[in-house]
N, C-alpha and C positions, 0 to 999 in steps of 0.2 A: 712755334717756338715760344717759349712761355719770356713774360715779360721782365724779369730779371736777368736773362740771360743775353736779350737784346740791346735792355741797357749796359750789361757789361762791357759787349762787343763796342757798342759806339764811345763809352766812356773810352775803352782800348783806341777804337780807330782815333780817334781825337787828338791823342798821346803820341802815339805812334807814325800814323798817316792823316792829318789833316784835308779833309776831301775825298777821299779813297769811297767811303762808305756810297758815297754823293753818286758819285763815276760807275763804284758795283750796282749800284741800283737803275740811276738809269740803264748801264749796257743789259744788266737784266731781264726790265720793263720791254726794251726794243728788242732783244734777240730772244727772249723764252716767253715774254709778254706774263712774267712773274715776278713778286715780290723775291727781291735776295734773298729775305728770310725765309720766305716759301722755298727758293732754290735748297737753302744749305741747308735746311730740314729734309729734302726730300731729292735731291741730287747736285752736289757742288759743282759738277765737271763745268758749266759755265761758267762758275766765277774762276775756278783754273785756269780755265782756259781764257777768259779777259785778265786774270794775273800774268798769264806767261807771254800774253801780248803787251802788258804797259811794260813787264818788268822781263827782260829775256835773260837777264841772271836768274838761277831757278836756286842760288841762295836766298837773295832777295823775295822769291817769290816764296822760302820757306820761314825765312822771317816775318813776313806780312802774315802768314797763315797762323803759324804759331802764337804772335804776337797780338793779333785782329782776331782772331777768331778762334785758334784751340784754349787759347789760358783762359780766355773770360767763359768761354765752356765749361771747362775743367773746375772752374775755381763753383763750379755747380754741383760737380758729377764727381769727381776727385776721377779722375783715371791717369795714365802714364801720358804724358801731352808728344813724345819725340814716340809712341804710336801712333796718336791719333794725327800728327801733322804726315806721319807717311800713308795712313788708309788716305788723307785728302787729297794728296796727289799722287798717289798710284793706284786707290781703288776710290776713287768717289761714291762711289753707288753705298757701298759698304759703309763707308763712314759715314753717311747719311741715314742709312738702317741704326747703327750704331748710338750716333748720338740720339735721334729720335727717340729710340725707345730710352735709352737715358733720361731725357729732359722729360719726354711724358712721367715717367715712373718716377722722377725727383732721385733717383738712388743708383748705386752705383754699380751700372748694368752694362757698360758701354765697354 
């Protein structure tokens, strides 16, 4: 995940969820023994799935997404963000193809 779009995420987390970032990462490191960022490039379902354990409203857990992680994407890629927030929790795998090839190619492919 290219370095602009990392800082946007944490700029976002900071605003939004103070510590959050902190918490995905470690659970990350111990349960996939990967970088978040490694994760959400290349399959989100962990951090889902550690979202829908801190937060078991899965509004909540569509606001952290949207809010954490699809806009400061977006605000790279320009794509529709209430798609990209439902490929993340109902098809991770997909949204991870998705954005990937997005952020590699800088354009808007996702």
């Amino acid at each position: 995940m290219k370095l602009h779009v990392v800082t946007s995420i944490k700029s976002a987390a900071k605003r939004v969820a103070p510590g959050l970032l902190e918490a995905l990462e470690t659970y990350c490191r111990l349960r996939v023994g990967a970088s978040l960022y490694a994760i959400l490039s290349s399959n989100p379902k962990p951090v889902v799935d550690a979202l829908t354990r801190m937060y078991p409203d899965i509004e909540v857990v569509r606001f952290i997404v949207r809010e954490v992680f699809v806009k400061p994407i977006l605000s790279a890629i320009q794509v529709d963000c209430e798609d990209l927030v439902n490929l993340f929790i109902n098809r991770p795998e997909e949204f991870a193809k998705r954005i990937q090839k997005a952020v590699d190619n800088g354009v808007n492919s996702a």
